[in-house]
Every structure is written in structure tokens, then in C-alpha cells.
BAMI-693800 format. One record per residue (C-alpha): residue number from 1; residue in three letters; x, y, z. Coordinates in pm, whole numbers, plus 50000, padded with zeros to 5 digits. Last residue first. Example, Ala and Ser with C-alpha at 12.3 -4.5 7.8 and 13.67 -1.06 7.14 Angstrom:
! residues 2
REC nr rest u v w
REC 2 SER 51367 49894 50714
REC 1 ALA 51230 49550 50780
END
This chain:
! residues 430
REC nr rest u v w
REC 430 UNK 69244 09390 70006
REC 429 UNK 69038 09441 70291
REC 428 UNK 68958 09106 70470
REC 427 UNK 68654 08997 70555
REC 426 UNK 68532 08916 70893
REC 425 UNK 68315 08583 70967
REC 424 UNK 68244 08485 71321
REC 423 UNK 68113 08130 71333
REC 422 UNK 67746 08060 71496
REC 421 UNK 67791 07918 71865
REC 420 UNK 67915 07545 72000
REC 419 UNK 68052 07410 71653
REC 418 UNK 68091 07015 71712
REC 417 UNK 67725 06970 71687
REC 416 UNK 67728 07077 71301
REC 415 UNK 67433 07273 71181
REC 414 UNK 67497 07634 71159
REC 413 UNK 67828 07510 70986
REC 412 UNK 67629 07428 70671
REC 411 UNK 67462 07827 70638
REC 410 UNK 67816 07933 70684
REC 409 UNK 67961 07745 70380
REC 408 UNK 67686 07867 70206
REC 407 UNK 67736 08237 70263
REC 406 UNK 68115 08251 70198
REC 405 UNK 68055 08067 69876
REC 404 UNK 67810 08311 69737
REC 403 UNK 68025 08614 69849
REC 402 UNK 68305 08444 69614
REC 401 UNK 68663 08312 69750
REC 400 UNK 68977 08464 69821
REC 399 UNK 69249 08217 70012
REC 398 UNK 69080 08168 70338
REC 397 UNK 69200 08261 70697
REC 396 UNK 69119 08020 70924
REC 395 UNK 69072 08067 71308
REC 394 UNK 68987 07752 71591
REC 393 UNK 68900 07806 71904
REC 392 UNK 68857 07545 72192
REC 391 UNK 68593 07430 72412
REC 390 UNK 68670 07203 72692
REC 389 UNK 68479 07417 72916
REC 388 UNK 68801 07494 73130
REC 387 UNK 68927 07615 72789
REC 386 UNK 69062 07439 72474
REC 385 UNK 69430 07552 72320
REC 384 UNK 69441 07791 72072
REC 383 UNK 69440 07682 71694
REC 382 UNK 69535 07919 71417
REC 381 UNK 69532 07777 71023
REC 380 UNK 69644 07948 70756
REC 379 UNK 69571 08025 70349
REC 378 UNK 69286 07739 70364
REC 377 UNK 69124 07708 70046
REC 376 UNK 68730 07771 70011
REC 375 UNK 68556 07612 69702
REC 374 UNK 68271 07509 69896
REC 373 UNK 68369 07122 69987
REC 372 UNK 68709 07302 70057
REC 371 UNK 68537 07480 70302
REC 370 UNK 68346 07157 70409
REC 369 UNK 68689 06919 70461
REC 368 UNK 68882 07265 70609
REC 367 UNK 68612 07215 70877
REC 366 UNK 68612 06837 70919
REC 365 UNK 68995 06849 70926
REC 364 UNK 68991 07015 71227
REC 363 UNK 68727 06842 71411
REC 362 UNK 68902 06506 71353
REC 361 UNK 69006 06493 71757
REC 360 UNK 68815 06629 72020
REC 359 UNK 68826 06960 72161
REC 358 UNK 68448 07077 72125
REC 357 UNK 68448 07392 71872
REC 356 UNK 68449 07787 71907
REC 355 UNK 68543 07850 71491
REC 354 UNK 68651 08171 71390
REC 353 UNK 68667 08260 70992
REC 352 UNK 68853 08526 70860
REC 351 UNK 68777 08547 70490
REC 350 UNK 68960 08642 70181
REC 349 UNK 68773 08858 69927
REC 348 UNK 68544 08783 69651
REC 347 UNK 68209 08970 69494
REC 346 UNK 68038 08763 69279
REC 345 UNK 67752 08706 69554
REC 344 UNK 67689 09092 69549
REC 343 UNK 67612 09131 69214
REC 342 UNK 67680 09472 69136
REC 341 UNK 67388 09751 69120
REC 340 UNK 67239 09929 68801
REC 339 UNK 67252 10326 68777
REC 338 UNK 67015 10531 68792
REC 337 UNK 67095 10908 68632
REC 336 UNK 67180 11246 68758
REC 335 UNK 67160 11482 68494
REC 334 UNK 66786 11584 68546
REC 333 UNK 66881 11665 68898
REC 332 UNK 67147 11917 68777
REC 331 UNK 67550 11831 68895
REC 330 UNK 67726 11910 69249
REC 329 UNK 67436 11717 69466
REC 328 UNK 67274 12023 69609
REC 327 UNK 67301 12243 69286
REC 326 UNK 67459 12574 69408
REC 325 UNK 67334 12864 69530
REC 324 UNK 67617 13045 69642
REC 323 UNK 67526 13410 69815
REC 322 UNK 67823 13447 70055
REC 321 UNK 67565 13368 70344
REC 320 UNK 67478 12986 70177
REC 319 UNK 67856 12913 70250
REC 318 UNK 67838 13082 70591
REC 317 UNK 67598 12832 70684
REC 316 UNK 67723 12512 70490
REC 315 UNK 68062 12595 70696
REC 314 UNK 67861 12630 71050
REC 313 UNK 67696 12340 70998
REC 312 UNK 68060 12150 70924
REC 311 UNK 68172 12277 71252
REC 310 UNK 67877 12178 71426
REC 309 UNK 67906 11840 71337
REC 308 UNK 68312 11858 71447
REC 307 UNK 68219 11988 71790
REC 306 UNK 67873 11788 71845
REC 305 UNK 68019 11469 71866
REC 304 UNK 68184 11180 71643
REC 303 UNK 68378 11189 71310
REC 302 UNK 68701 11427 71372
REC 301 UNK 68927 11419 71101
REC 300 UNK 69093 11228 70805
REC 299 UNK 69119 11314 70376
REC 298 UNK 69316 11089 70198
REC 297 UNK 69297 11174 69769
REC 296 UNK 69514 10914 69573
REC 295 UNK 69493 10962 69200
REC 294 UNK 69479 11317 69111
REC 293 UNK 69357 11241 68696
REC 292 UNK 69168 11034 68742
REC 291 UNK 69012 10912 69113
REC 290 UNK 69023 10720 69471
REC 289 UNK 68906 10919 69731
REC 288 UNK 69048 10768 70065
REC 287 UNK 68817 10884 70386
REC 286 UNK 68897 10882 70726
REC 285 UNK 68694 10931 71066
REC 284 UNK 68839 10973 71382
REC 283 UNK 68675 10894 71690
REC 282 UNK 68948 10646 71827
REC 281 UNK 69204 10543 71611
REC 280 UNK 69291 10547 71267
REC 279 UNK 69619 10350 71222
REC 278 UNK 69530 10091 71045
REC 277 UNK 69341 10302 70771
REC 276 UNK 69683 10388 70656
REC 275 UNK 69823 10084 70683
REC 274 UNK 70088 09933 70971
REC 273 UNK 69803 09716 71143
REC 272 UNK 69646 09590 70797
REC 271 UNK 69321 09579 70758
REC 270 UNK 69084 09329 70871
REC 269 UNK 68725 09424 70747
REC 268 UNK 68449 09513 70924
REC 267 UNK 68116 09535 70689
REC 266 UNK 67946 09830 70467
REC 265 UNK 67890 09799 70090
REC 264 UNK 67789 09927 69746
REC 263 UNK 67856 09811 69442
REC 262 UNK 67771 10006 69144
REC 261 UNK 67742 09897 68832
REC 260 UNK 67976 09994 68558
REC 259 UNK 68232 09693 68499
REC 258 UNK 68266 09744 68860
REC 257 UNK 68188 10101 69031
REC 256 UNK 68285 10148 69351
REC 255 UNK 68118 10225 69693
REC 254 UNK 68305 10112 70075
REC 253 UNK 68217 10155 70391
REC 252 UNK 68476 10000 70662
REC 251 UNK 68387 09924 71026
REC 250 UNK 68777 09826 71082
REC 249 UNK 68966 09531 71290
REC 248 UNK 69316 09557 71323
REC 247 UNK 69593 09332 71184
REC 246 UNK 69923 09173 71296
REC 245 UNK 69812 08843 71281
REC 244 UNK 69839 08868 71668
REC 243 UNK 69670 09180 71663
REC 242 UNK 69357 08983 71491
REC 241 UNK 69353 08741 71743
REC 240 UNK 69299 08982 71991
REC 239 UNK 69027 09176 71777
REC 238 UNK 68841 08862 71757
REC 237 UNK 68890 08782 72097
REC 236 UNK 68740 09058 72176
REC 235 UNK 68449 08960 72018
REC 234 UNK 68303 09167 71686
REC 233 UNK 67910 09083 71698
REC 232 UNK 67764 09432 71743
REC 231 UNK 68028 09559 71492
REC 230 UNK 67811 09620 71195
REC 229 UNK 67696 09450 70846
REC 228 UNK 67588 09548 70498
REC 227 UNK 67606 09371 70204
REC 226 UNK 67358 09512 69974
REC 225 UNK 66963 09606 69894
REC 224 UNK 66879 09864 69682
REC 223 UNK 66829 10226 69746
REC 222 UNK 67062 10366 69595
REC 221 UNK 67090 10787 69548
REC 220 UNK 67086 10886 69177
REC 219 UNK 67436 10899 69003
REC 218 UNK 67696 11149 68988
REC 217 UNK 67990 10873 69055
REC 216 UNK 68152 11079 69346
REC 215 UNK 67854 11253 69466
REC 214 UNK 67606 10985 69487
REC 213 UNK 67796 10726 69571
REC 212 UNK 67923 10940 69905
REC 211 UNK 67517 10965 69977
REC 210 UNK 67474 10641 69976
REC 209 UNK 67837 10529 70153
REC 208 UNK 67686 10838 70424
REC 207 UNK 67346 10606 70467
REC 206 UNK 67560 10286 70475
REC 205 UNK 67763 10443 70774
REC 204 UNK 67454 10482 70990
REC 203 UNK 67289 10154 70940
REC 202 UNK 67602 09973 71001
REC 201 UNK 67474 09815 71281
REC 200 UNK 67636 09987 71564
REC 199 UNK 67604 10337 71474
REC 198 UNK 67192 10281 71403
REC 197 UNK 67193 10093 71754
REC 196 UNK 67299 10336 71981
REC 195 UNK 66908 10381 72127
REC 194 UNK 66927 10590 72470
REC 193 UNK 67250 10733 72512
REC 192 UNK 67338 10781 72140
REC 191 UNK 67725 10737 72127
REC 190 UNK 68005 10974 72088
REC 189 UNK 67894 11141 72415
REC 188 UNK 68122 11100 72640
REC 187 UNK 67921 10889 72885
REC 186 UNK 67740 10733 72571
REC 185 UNK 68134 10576 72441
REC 184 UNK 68170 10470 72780
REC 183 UNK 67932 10233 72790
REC 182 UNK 67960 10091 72495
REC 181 UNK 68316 09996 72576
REC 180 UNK 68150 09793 72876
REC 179 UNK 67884 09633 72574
REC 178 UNK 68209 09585 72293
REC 177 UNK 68405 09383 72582
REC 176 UNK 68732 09522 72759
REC 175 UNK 69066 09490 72683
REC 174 UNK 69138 09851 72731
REC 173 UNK 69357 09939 72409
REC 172 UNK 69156 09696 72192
REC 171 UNK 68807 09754 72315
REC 170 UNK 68938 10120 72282
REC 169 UNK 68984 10106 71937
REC 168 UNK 68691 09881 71844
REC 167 UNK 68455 10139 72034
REC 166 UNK 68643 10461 71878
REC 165 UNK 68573 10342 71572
REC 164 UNK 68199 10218 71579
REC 163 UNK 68150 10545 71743
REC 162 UNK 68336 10761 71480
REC 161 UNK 68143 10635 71203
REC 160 UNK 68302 10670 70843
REC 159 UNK 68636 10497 70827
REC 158 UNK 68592 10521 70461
REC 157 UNK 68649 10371 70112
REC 156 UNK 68560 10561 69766
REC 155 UNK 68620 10427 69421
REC 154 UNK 68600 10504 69069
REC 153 UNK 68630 10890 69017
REC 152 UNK 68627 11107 68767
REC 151 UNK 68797 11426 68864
REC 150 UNK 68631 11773 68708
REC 149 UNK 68455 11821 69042
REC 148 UNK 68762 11766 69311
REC 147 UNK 68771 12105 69485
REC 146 UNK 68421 12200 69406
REC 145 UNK 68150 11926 69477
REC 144 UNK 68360 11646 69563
REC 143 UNK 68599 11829 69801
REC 142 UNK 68268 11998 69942
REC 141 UNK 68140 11679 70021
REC 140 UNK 68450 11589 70228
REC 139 UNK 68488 11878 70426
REC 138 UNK 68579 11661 70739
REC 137 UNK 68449 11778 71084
REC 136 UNK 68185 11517 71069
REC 135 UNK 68226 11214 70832
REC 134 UNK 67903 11289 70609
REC 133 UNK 67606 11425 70729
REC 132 UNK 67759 11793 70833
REC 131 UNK 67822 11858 70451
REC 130 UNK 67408 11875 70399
REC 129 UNK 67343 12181 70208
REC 128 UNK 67021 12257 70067
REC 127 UNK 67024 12569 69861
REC 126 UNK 66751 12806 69691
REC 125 UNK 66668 12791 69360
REC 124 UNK 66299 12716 69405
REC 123 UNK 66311 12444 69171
REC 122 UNK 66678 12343 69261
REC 121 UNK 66550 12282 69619
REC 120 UNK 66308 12115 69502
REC 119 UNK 66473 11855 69291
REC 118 UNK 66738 11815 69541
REC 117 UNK 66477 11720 69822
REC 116 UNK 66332 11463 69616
REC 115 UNK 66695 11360 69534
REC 114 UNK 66740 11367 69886
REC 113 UNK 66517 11156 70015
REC 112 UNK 66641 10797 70168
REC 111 UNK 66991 10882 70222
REC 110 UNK 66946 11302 70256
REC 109 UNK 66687 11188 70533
REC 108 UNK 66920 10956 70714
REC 107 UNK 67223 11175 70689
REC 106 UNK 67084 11438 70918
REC 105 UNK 67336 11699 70958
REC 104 UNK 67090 11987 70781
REC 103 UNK 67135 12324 70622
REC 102 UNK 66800 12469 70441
REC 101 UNK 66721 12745 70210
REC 100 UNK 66386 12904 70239
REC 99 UNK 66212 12924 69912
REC 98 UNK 65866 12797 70051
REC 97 UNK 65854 12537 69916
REC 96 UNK 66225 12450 70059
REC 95 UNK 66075 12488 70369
REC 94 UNK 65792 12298 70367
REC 93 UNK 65992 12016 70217
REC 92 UNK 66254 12057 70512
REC 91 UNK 66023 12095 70805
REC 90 UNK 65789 11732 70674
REC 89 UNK 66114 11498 70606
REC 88 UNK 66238 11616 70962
REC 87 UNK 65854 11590 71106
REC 86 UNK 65848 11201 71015
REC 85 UNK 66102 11095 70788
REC 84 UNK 66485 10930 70788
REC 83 UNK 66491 11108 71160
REC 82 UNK 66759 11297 71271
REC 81 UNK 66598 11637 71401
REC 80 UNK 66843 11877 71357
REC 79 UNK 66723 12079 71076
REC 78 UNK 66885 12423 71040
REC 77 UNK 66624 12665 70803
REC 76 UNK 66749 12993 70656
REC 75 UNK 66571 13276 70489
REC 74 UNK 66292 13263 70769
REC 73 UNK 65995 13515 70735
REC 72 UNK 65793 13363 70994
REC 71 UNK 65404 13302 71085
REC 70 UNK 65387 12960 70839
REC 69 UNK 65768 12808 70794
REC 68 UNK 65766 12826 71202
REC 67 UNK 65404 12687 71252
REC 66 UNK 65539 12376 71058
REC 65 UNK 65834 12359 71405
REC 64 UNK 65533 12286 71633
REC 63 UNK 65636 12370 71995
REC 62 UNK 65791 12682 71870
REC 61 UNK 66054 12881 72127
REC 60 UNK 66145 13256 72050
REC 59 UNK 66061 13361 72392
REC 58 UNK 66163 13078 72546
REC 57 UNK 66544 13180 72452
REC 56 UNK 66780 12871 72507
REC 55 UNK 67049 12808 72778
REC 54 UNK 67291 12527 72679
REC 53 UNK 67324 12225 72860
REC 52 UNK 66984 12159 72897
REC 51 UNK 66722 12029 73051
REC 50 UNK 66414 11956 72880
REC 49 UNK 66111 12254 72943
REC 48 UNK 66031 12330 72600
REC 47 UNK 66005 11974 72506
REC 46 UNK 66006 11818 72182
REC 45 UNK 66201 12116 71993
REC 44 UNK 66200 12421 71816
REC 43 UNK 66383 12717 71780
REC 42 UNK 66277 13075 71610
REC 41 UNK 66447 13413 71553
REC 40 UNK 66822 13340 71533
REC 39 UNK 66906 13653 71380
REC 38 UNK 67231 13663 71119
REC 37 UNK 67393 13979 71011
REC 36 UNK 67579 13936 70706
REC 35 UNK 67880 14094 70530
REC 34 UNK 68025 13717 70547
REC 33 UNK 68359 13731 70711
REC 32 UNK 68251 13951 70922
REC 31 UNK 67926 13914 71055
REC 30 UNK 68038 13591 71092
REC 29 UNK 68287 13706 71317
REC 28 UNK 68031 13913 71501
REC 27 UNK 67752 13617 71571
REC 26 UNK 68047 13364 71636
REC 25 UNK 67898 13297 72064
REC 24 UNK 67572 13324 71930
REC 23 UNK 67608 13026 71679
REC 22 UNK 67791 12825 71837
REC 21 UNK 67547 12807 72113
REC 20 UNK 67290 12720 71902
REC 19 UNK 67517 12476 71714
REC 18 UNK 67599 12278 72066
REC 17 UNK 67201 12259 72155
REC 16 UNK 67179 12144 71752
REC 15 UNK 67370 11902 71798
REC 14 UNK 67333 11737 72089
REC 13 UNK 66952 11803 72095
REC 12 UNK 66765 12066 71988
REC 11 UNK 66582 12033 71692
REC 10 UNK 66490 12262 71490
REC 9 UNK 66701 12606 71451
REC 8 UNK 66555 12890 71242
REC 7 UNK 66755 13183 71128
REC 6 UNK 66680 13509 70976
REC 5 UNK 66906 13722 70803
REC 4 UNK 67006 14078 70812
REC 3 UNK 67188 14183 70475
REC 2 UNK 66922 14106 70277
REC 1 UNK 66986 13820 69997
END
């Protein structure tokens, strides 16, 4: 590698507006820590003409990011796209073809690509680093890569989207709903301000639980189906009610293997209020490796904005500027094997149920009647009194029962007139 090096940025949003900037402004000590001079000599985005909050250089502007890879000698390519596909997918295979090494944030596209990607980057023996996708500021692919290699591990569980975090905090602290909380989460910036969905749904932390998998069991990326479910339904009477049971609600994403299949999975979960993971708050992020022979590994930071993203970019960069090529996913391709999933209807766990219900008499013991009609026991019962609507709520928490159980009883709730909307079902992290 030449000592002058030649960067192209695409995608200029959030993140990479924030990275550009970062960039220019740690020019020199990059220079010296690495022995490197770095030249940002193309950019690209949707619109030229957006406003900003960081200035950009027209001159070096590209409408079309492919005509980038084409007229320029690049040595390194930043993609900051964020889509699973589309021109993303397009910009990094070109690249990588082309023997340009490539840093990228976007956890949807290492998710659903990367051991395409992998392959060619180890092909053209060049690097593709992706540290940024995972949990922000937190080095936590590197840990698995290098720090951590020679450990075998056997389960990893995360607070792993800041948004979905800092939302069930503060819906908590502030006693507002999920959609006000929302609202405040885009004016700062942790959430997407047009389309916040993919943090809400679970979307977003399944991709990272993929790629997490990956690492820690050195296995092809999943793609089958599995339990996966966000936060848009969470009530704030559900986090109330979980205070008073001296919980907190969590968007937890959790991989493990199980008599050696992996099961993979993304849900809230009730954890305890004086825990670790109970006491992760706002944006953070926090990840708990579990592994032989260092047992316990807890690893926590920033998860949400541009700061810690960029932070992680900026490690991948001066990582591929000391000269390491390594092999994207910590092990060859060719050694990375399938591996078969876990059932997810044998899966069990103790459920928190909420029931809205008429206020009449015998609706109680209807309930626990069908639970125990589906092989779920009643570990305790909370009843609050009935509103000006006459409706009244009704919470059981479940001695553990199977996935398969859980889903049934649901499906014969959804039909009794005494229930006035669908039950809330959280599971409860054991």
C-alpha cells in the first residue's frame, strides 16, 4: 500500500455527512498514527444540492457512485448507503472486483450478503470491514475476531438498538406513549426521521444477531425464518406494570447454539430491574459474550447516532491503513459451514400475559381455565381495578411453557368477547 491513499465516501447522510467531517478534521493524526496520507477524492450521493450540515466539496461530487470504481484509482471505498441491495449491494461488489478494499456501517447488506461479499473480498485479498454495523461505538466484532478468537463460544445476548432503548427508557422516565417518545427520538437524531420502522420492528437488531452468529459460532450467515418481534406494541402500561414487578422491559437479541443448532431470536423480554441489562438506559447498547475458557465477557457503549458509527468507521479505516488484510468474518470462507436452526416452538420461557377484559364476574377463571387448557400454569395473578369504560386489566405471569403453547393459547383468546383488544405477550429473560 502507497503511502498516499485515496478515499471514496458514498452516501451522505447522517453518517456518512458526520464521517466526512471526521475525516478532514483527523487528516494529520491519522497521518500519524498510521504513516499514511489519506485523500478524500470522490463523494456521492442522491442529491448534490441537499442541505447539509456539513459542507462538502462539489468538485469532487459523483452523481453515479459506479462511475467512481470506473474513472478513479480508489484504494478505499466507505459505503453509507443502508440499503440490504440496490446501489449499496452494486458499489461494494464493484469495488471489491476491482481490489479496492471497502469499510461499511450497513448491517443490512453484511446480513443478507456478506458471505458473497466475504468470498470476494478474500479473492482479491483486499479487506471488507464492517465493525460500524454492529452496536455502534462498541468494538465488538473486533473482540471476536482478535481479542477473543481462540474462545469457543455458546451464547451471545444484546441490548443492540439504541433507538428501541432509549424509546422504552424514556417512555418510562417521562410517562409518555411509544408514538410522543418517537418523536423525540427523530428530533435528536437516534431515530430515522422519515421511515423508523426497521429500529422498531426488530428488523434492525436481527440483522446484527445474524451477523453476531456468524462470528461467534463461525458459521454461514442465517437466513431462516425465527422469532422475531419489536417494540411497536409495548404500552405504557406495560412498562408500568412491569416496574411494579420490579422489572424493565428490554428489545433483547439473542443467538445460541442448542444441542448444536442454532437458535436465533429477537423479542422484549422482562429483565430484571437490578440486572445488568436492567440498568442500560437510554442509547446504550450492551453486549454479554458468553464463552470457554473466559466465561463472562460484558462489553456496553454508545449504540445510536453518527458519533459512535463514525467512531467505529474510523477504527476499520485506520485498521485497513496499518496494512491488515484479514479474512472478513475472522476464519476462511471455505471454513465457514451451514449450520441447522432450533425449533422454535420447543423453545420455553415464562410469559407475561396482559389481558384488557369487561369487568364481570367468572372472567378470571375463564383465562387461567384456557392456559391451563394449554399447559400454561399461573405463577401470579395482577388485577387492577376497571376504568370509566368498565374495562379492566388483568396480568399473568406463567410458569415456563413451550413457544408452541404460547402461540395457541393466543390464537384462542383472539376469539373470546370478554377480551376487548389482542393480549400483550412479553417473555421473560431467564
Amino acid at each position: 500500500m502507497n503511502n498516499r491513499i485515496n478515499i471514496a465516501i458514498v452516501g451522505l447522510g447522517q453518517i456518512g455527512g458526520y464521517l466526512l467531517n471526521e475525516i478532514n478534521i483527523k487528516k494529520k493524526n491519522i497521518e500519524i498514527k498510521t504513516g499514511k496520507k489519506i485523500i478524500i477524492n470522490a463523494i456521492s450521493a442522491k442529491n448534490i444540492n441537499k442541505k447539509r450540515k456539513y459542507k462538502i466539496n462539489k468538485k469532487i461530487f459523483y452523481k453515479n457512485p459506479l462511475e467512481i470504481i470506473k474513472k478513479l484509482k480508489i484504494d478505499i471505498l466507505i459505503e453509507a448507503v443502508g440499503l440490504s441491495g440496490g446501489i449499496s449491494k452494486k458499489i461494494v461488489i464493484a469495488a471489491l472486483k476491482k481490489k479496492i478494499s471497502v469499510i461499511t456501517p450497513n448491517k443490512a447488506l453484511i446480513a443478507k450478503h456478506g458471505d458473497y461479499l466475504s468470498y470476494l473480498a478474500e479473492k482479491n485479498k483486499v479487506n471488507l470491514e464492517f465493525e460500524a454495523s454492529v452496536a455502534g461505538g462498541i468494538p465488538i466484532l473486533r473482540a471476536l475476531k482478535d481479542g477473543l478468537a481462540t474462545n469457543k463460544f455458546n451464547k451471545v445476548v444484546g441490548i443492540l438498538n439504541g433507538t428501541s432503548n432509549y424509546i422504552l427508557t424514556e417512555m418510562e422516565r417521562s410517562k409518555e406513549t411509544l408514538s410522543a417518545v418517537l418523536k423525540k427520538a427523530q428530533k435528536l437524531g437516534y431515530a430515522e426521521p422519515v421511515n423508523p420502522k426497521l429500529d422498531l420492528n426488530g428488523h434492525d437488531a436481527l440483522a446484527k444477531i445474524r451477523i453476531l452468529s456468524s462470528l461467534a459460532f463461525n458459521k454461514k450467515i442465517s437466513n431462516s425464518n425465527c422469532l422475531m418481534e419489536g417494540i411497536e406494541n409495548i404500552d405504557l402500561k406495560d412498562i408500568q406494570i412491569a416496574k411494579q414487578l420490579n422489572f424493565k422491559i428490554k428489545l433483547l437479541g439473542i443467538t445460541e447454539i442448542i444441542n448444536n443448532k442454532l437458535f436465533e431470536r429477537v423479542h422484549p423480554c422482562l429483565v430484571g430491574k437490578d440486572t445488568y441489562l436492567g440498568n442500560i438506559d437510554g442509547v446504550m447498547n450492551a453486549v454479554i459474550l458468553n464463552s470457554k475458557p473466559v466465561g463472562e465477557t460484558v462489553m456496553q457503549g454508545e449504540g445510536a447516532g453518527p458519533g459512535p458509527t463514525s467512531s467505529a468507521l474510523m477504527s476499520d479505516l485506520l485498521s485497513i491503513l496499518r496494512g491488515n488484510i484479514k479474512y472478513p468474518f475472522g476464519i476462511p470462507s471455505k471454513a465457514r459451514n451451514k449450520i441447522n436452526s432450533y425449533d422454535v416452538n420447543n423453545y420455553t420461557n415464562s410469559l407475561y400475559l396482559r389481558f384488557e377484559v369487561k369487568d364481570k364476574p367468572g372472567v378470571l377463571s375463564e383465562l387461567t381455565r384456557k392456559l391451563a387448557k394449554n399447559k400454561i400454569s399461573v405463577k401470579r395473578i395482577i388485577q387492577t381495578p376497571a376504568n370509566i369504560n368498565k374495562i379492566a386489566t388483568i396480568v399473568i405471569i406463567t410458569h415456563k411453557t413451550s413457544e408452541k403453547n404460547a402461540k395457541n393459547c393466543l390464537n384462542i383468546f383472539k376469539k373470546n368477547r370478554n377480551i376487548k383488544k389482542k393480549p400483550t405477550l412479553i417473555r421473560l429473560f431467564s
